[in-house]
N, CA, C and O atoms as a CHARMM CRD file, in Angstrom:
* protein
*
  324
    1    1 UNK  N    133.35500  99.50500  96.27400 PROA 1      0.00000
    2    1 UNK  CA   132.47500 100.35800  97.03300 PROA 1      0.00000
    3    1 UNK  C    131.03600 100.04800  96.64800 PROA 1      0.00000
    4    1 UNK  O    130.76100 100.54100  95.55300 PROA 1      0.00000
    5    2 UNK  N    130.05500  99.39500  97.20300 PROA 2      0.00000
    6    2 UNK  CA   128.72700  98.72700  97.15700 PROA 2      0.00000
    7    2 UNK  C    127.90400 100.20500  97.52800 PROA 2      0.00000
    8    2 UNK  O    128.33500 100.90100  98.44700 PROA 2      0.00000
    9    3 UNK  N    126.86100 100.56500  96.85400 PROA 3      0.00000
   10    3 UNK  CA   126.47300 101.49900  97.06800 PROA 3      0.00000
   11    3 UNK  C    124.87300 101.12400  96.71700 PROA 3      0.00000
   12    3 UNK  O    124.25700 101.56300  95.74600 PROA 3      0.00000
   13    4 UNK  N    124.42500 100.34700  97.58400 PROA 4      0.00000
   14    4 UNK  CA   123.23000  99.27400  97.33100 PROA 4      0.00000
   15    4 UNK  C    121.93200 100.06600  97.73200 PROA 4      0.00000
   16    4 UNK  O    120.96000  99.31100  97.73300 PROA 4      0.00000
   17    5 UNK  N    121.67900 101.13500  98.01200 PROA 5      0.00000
   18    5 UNK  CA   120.63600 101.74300  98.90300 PROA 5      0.00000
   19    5 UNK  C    119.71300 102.26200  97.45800 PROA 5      0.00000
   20    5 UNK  O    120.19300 102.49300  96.34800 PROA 5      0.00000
   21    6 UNK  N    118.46900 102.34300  97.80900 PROA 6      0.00000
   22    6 UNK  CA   117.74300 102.51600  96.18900 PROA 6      0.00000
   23    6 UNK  C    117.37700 103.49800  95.94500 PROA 6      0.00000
   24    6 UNK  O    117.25900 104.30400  96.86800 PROA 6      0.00000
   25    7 UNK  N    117.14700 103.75300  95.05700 PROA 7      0.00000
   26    7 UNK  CA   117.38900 104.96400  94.42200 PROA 7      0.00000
   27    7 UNK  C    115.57600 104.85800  93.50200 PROA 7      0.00000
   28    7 UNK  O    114.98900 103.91700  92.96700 PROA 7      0.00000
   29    8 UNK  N    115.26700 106.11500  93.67700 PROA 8      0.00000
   30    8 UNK  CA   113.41300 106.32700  93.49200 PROA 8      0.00000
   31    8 UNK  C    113.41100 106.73800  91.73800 PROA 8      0.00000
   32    8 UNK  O    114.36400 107.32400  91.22400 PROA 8      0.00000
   33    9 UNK  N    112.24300 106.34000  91.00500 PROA 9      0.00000
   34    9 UNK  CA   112.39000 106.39100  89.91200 PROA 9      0.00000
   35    9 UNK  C    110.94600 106.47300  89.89100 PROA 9      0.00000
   36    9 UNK  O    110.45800 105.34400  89.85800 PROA 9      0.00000
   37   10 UNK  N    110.05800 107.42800  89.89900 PROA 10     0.00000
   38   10 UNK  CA   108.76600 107.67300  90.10000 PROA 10     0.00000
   39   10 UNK  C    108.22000 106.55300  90.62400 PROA 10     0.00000
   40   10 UNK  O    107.30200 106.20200  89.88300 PROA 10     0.00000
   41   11 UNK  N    108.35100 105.76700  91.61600 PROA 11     0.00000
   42   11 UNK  CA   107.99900 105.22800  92.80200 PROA 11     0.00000
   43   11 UNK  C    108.28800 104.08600  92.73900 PROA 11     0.00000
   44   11 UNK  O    107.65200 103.20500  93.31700 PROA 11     0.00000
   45   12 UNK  N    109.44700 103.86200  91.92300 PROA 12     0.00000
   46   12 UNK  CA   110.00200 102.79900  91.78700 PROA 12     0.00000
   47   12 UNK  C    111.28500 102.42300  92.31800 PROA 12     0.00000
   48   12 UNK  O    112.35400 102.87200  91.90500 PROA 12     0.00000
   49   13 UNK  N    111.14300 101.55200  93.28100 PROA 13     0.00000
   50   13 UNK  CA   112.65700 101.20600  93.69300 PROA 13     0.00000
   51   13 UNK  C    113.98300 101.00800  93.40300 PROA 13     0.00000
   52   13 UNK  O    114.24000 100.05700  94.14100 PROA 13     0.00000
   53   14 UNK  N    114.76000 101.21200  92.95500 PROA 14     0.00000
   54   14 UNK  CA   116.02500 100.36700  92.24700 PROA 14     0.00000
   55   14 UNK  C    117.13100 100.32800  93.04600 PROA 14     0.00000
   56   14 UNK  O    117.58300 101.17600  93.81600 PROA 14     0.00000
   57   15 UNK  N    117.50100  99.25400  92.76600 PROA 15     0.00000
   58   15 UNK  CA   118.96800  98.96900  93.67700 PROA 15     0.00000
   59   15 UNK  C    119.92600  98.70500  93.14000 PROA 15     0.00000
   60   15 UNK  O    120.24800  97.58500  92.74500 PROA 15     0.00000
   61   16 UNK  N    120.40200  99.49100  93.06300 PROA 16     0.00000
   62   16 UNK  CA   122.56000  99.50400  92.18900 PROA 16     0.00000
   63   16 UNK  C    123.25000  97.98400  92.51000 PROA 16     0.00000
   64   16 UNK  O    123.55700  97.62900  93.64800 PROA 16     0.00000
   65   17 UNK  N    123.40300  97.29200  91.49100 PROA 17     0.00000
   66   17 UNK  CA   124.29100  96.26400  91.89200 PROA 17     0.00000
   67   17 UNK  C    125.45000  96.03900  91.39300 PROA 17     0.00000
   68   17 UNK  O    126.07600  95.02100  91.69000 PROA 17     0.00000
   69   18 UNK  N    125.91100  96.94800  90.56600 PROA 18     0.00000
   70   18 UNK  CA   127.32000  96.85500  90.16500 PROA 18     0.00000
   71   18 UNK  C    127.18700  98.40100  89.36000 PROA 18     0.00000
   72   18 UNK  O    126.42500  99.30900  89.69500 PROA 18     0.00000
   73   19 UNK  N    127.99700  98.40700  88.39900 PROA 19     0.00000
   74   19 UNK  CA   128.85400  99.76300  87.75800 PROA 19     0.00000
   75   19 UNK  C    129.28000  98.96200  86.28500 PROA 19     0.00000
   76   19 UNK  O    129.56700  97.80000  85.99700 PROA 19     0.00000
   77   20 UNK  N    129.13700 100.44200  85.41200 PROA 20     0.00000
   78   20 UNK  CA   130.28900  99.90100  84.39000 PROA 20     0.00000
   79   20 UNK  C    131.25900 101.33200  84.35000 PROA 20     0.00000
   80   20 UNK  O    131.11200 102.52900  84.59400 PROA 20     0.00000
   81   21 UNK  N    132.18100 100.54500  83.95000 PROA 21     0.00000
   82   21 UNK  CA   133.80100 101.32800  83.72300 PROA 21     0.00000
   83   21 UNK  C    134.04200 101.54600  82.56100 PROA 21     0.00000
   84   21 UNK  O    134.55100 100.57100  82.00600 PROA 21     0.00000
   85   22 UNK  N    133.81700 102.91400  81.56600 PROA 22     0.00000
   86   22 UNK  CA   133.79900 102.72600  80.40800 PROA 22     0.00000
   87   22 UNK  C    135.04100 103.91600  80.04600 PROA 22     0.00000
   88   22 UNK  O    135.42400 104.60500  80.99200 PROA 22     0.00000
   89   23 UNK  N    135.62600 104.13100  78.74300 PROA 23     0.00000
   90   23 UNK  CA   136.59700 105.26700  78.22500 PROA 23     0.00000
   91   23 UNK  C    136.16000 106.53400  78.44400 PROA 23     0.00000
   92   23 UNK  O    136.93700 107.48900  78.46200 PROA 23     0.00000
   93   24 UNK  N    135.01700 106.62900  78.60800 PROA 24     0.00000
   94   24 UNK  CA   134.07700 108.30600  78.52400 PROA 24     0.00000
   95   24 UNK  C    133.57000 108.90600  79.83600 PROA 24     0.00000
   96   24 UNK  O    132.51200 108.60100  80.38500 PROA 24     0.00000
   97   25 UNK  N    134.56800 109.90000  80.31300 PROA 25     0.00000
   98   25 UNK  CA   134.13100 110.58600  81.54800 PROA 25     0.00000
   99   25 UNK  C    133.13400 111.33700  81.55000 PROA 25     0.00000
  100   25 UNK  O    132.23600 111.35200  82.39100 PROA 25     0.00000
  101   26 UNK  N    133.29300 112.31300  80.15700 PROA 26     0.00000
  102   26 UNK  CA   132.91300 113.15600  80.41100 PROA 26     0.00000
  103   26 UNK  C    131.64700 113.38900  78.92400 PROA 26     0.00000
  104   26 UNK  O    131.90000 112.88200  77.83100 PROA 26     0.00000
  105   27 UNK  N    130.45700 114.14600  79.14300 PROA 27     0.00000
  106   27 UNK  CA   129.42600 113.70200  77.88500 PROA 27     0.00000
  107   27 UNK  C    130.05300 114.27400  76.69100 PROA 27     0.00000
  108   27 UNK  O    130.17400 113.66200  75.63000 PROA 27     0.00000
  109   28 UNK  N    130.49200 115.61600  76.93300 PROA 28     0.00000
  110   28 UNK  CA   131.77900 115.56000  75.39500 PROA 28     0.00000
  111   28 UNK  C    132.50700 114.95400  75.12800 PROA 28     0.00000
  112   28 UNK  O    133.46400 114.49900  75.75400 PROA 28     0.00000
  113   29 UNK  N    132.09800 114.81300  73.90800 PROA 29     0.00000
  114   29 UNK  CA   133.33300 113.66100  73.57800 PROA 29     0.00000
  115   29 UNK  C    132.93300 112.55300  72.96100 PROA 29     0.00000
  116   29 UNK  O    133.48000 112.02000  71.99500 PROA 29     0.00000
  117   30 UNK  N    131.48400 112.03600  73.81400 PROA 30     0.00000
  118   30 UNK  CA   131.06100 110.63300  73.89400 PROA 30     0.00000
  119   30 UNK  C    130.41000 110.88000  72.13600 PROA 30     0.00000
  120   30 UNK  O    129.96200 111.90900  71.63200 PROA 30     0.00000
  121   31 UNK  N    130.61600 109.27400  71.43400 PROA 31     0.00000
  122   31 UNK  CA   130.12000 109.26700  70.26600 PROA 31     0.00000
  123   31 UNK  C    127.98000 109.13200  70.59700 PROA 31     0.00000
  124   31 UNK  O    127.38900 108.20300  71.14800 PROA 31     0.00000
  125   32 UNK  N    127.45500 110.25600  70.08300 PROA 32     0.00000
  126   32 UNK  CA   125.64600 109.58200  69.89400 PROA 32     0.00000
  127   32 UNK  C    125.96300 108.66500  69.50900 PROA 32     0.00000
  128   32 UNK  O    126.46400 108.24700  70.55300 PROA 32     0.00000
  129   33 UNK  N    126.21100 107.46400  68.43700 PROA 33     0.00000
  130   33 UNK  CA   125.81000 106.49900  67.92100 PROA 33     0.00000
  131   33 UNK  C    126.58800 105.64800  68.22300 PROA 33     0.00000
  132   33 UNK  O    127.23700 106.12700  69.15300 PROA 33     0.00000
  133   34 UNK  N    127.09600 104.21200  67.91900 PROA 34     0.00000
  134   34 UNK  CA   127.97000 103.68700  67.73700 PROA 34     0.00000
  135   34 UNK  C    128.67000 103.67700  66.62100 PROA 34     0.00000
  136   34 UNK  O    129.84700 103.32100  66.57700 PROA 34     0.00000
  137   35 UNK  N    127.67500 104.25800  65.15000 PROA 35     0.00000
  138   35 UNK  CA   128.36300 104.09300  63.71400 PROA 35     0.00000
  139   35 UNK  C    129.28600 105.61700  63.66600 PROA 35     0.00000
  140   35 UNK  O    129.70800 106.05600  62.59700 PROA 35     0.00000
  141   36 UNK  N    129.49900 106.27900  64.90800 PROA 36     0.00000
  142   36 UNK  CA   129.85700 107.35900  64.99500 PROA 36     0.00000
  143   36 UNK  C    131.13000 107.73400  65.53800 PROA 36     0.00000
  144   36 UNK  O    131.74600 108.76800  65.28000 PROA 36     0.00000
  145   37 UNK  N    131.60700 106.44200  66.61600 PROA 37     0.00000
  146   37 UNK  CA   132.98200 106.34300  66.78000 PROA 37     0.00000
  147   37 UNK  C    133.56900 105.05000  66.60800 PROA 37     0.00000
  148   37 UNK  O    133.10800 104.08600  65.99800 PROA 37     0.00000
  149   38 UNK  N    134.97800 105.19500  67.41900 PROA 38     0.00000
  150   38 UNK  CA   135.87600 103.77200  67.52100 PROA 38     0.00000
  151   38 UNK  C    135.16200 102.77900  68.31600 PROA 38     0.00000
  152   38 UNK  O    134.23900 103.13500  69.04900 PROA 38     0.00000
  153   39 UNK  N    135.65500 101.10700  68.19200 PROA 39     0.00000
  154   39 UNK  CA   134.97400 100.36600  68.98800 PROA 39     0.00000
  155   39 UNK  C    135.93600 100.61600  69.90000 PROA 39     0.00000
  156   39 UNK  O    137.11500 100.84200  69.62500 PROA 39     0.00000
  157   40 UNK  N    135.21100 100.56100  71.55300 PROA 40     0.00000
  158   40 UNK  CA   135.39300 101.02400  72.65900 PROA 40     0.00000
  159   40 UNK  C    134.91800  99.61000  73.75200 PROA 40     0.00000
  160   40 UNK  O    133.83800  99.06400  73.97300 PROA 40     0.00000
  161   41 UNK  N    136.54000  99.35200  74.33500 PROA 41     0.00000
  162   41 UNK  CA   135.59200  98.36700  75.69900 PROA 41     0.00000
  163   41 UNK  C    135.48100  98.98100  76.73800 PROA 41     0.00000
  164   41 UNK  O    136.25500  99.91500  76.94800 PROA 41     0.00000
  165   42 UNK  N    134.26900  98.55900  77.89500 PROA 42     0.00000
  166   42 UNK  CA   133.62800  98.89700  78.82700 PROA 42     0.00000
  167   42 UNK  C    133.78500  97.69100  79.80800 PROA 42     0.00000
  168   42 UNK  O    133.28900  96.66400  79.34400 PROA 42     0.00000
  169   43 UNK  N    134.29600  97.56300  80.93100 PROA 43     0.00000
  170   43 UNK  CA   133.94700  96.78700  81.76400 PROA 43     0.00000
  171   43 UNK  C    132.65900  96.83000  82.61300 PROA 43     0.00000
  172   43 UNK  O    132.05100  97.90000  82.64400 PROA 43     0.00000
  173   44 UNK  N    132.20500  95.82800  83.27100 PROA 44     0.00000
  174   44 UNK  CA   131.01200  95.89500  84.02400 PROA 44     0.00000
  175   44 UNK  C    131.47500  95.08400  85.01200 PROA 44     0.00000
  176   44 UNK  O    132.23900  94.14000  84.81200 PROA 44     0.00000
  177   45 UNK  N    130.87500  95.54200  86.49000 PROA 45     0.00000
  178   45 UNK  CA   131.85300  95.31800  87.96200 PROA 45     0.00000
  179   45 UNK  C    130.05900  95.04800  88.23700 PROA 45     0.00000
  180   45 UNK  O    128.99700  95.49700  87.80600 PROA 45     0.00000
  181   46 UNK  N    130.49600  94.11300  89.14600 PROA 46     0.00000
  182   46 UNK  CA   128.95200  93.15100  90.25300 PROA 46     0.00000
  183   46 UNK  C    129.49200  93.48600  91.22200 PROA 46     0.00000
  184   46 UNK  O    130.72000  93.52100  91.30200 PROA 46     0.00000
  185   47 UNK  N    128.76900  93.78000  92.09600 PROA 47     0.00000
  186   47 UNK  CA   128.95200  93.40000  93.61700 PROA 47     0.00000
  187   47 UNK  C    128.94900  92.33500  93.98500 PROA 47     0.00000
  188   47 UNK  O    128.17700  91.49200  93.52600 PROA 47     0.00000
  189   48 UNK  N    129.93300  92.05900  95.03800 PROA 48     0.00000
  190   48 UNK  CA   129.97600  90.69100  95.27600 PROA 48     0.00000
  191   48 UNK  C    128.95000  89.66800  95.92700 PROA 48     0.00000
  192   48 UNK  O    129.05700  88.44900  96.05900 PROA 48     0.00000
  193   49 UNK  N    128.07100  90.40500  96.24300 PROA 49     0.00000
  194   49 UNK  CA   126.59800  90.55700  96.92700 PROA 49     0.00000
  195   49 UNK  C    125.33200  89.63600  96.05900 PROA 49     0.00000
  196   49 UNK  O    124.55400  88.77300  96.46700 PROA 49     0.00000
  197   50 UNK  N    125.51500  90.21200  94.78600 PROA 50     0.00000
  198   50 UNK  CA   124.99000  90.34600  93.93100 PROA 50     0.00000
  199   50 UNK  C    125.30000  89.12800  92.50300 PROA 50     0.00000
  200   50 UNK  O    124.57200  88.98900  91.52000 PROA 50     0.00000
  201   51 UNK  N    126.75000  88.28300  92.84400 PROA 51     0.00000
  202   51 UNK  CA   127.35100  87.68400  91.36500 PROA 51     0.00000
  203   51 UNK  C    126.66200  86.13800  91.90900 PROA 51     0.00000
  204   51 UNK  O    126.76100  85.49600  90.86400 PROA 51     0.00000
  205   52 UNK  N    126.20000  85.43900  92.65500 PROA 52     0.00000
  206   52 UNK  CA   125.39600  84.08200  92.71600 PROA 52     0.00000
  207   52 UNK  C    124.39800  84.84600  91.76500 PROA 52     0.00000
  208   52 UNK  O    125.08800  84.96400  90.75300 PROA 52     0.00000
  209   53 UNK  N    123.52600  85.26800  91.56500 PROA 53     0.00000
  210   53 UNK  CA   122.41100  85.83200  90.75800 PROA 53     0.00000
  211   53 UNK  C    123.03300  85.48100  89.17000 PROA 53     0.00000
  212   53 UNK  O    122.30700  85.30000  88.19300 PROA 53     0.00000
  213   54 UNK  N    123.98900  85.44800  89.15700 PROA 54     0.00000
  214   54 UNK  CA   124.07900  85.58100  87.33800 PROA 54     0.00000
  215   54 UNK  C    124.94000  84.72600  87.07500 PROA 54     0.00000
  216   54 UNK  O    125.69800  85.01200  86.14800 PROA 54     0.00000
  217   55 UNK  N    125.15900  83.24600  87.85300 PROA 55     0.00000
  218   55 UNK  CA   125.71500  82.08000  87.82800 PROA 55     0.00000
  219   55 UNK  C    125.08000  81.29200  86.39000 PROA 55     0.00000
  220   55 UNK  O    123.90900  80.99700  86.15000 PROA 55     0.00000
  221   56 UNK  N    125.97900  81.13500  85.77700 PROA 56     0.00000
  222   56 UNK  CA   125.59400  80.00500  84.57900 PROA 56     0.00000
  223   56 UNK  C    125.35900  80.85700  83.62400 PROA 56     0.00000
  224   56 UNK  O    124.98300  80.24400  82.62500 PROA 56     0.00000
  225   57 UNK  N    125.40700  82.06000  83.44700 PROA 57     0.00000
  226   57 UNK  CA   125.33600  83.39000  82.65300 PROA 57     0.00000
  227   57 UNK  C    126.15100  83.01300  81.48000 PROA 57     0.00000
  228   57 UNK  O    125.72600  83.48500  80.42600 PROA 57     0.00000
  229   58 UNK  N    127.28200  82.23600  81.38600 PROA 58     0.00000
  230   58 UNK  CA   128.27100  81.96900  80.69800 PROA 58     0.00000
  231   58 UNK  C    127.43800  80.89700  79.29300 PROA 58     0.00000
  232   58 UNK  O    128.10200  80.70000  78.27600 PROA 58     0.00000
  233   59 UNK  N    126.55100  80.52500  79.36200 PROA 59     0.00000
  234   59 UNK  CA   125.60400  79.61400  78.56200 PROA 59     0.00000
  235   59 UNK  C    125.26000  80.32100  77.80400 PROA 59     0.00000
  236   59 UNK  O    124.93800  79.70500  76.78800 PROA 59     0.00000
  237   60 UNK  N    125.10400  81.59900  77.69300 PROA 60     0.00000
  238   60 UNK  CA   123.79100  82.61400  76.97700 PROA 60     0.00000
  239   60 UNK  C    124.92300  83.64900  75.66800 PROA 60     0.00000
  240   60 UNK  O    125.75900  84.50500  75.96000 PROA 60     0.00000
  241   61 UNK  N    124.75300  83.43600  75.06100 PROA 61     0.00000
  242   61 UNK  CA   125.42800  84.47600  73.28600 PROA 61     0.00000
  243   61 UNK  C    124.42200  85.85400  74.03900 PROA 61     0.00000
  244   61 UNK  O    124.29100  86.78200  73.24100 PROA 61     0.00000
  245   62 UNK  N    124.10900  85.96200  74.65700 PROA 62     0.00000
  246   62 UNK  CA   123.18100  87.95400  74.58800 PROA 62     0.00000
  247   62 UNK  C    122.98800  87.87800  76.07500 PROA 62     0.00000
  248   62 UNK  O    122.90400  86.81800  76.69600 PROA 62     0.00000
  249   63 UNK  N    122.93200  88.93000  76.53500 PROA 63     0.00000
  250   63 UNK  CA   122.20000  89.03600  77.86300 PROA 63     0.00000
  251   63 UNK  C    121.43400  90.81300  77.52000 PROA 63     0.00000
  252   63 UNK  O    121.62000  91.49800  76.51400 PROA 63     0.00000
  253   64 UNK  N    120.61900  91.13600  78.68400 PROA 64     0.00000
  254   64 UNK  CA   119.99100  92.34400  78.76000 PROA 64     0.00000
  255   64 UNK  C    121.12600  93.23100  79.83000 PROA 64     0.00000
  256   64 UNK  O    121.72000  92.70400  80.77000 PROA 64     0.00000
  257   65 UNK  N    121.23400  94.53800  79.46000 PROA 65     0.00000
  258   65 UNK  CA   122.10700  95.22700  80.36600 PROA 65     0.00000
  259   65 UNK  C    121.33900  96.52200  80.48400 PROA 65     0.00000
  260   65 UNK  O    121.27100  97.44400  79.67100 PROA 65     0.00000
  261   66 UNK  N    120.77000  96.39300  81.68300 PROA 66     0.00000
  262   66 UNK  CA   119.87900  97.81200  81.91500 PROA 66     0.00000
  263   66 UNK  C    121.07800  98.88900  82.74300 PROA 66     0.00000
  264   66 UNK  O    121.79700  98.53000  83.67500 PROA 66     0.00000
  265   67 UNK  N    121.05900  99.92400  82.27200 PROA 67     0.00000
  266   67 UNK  CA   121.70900 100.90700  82.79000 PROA 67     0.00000
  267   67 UNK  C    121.36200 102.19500  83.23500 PROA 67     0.00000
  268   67 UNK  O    120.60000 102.84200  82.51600 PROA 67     0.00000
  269   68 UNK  N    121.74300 102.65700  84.20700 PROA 68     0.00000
  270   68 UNK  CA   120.92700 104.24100  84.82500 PROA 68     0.00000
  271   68 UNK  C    121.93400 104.93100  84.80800 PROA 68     0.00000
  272   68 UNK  O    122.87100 104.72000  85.57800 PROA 68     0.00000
  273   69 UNK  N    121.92100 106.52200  83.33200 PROA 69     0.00000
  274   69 UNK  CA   122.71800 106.97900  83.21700 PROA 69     0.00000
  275   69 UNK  C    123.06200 108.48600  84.59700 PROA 69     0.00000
  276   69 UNK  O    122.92500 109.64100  84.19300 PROA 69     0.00000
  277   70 UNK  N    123.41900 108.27500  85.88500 PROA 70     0.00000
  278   70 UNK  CA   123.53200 108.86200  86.73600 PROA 70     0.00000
  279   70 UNK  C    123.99700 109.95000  86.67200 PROA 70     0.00000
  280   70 UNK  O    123.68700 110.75000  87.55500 PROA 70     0.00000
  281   71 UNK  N    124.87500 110.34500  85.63800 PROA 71     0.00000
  282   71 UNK  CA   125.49600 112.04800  85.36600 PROA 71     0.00000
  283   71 UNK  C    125.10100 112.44100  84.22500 PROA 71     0.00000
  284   71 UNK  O    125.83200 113.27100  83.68400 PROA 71     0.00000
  285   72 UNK  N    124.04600 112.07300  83.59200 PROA 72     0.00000
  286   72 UNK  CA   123.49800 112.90600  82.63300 PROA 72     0.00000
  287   72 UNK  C    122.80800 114.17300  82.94300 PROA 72     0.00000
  288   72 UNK  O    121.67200 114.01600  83.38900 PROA 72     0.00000
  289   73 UNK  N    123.22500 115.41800  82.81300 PROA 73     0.00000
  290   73 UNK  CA   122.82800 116.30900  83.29500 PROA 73     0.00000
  291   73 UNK  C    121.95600 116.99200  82.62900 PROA 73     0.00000
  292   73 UNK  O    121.24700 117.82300  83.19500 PROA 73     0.00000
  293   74 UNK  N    121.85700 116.67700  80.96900 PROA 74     0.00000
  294   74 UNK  CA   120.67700 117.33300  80.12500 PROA 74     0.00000
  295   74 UNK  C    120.08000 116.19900  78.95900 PROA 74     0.00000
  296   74 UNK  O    120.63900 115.14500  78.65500 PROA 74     0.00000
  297   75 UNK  N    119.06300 116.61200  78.51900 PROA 75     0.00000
  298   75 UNK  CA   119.09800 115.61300  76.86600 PROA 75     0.00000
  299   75 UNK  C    118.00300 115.89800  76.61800 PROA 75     0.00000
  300   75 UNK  O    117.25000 116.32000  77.49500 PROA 75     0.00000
  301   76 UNK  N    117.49800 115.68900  74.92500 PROA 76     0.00000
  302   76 UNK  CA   116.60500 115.90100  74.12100 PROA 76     0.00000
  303   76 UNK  C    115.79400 115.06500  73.78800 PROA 76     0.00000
  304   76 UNK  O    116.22500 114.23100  72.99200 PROA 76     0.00000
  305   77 UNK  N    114.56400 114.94700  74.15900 PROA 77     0.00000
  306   77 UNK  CA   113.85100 113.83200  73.59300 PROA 77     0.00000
  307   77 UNK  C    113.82200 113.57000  72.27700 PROA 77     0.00000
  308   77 UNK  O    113.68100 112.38500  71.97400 PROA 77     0.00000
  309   78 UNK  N    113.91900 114.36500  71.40800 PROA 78     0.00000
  310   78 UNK  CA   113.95400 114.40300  70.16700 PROA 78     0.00000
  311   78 UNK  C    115.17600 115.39800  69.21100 PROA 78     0.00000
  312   78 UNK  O    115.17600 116.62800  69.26500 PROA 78     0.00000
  313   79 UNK  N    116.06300 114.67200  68.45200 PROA 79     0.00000
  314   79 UNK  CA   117.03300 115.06100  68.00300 PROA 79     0.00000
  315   79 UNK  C    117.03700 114.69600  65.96800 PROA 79     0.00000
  316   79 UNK  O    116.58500 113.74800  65.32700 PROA 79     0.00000
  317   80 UNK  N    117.72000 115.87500  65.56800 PROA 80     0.00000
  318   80 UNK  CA   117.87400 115.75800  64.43500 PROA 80     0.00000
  319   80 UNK  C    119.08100 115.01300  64.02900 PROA 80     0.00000
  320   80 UNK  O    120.10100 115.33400  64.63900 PROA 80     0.00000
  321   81 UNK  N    119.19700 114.05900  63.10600 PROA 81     0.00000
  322   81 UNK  CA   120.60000 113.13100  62.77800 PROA 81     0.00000
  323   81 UNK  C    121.34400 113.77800  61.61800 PROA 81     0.00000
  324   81 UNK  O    122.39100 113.28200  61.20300 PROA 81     0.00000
């Protein structure tokens, strides 16, 4: 399901090109840190629209993964650990 239409970010465009699929539905639950839970895999889905763009990707040990957390419904700018 391609859901490509953009989405405003104080006047900034963005356009959804894929999803990730991760263990955590719901924000309870989810570990804050990583030193805080189990290691956990996540898939990440492209649109098919979208996968010529990240051809030869397979060369690179790191890539950048920007993510827009869409059901976050609250959070703290500043938190005590």
């Amino acid at each position: 399901m391609t859901d490509s239409k953009p989405h405003e970010m104080k006047g900034c465009p963005l356009i959804k090109i894929g999803h990730v699929l991760s263990p955590y539905k719901e924000q309870a639950g989810t570990p804050i840190q990583p030193s805080f839970g189990e290691a956990q895999d996540a898939e990440i889905h492209i649109y098919p629209e979208f996968r010529e763009a990240l051809e030869d990707l397979d060369r690179f040990n790191y890539i950048w993964l920007i993510t827009w957390f869409d059901r976050s419904t609250s959070y703290k700018l500043k938190v005590v650990p």
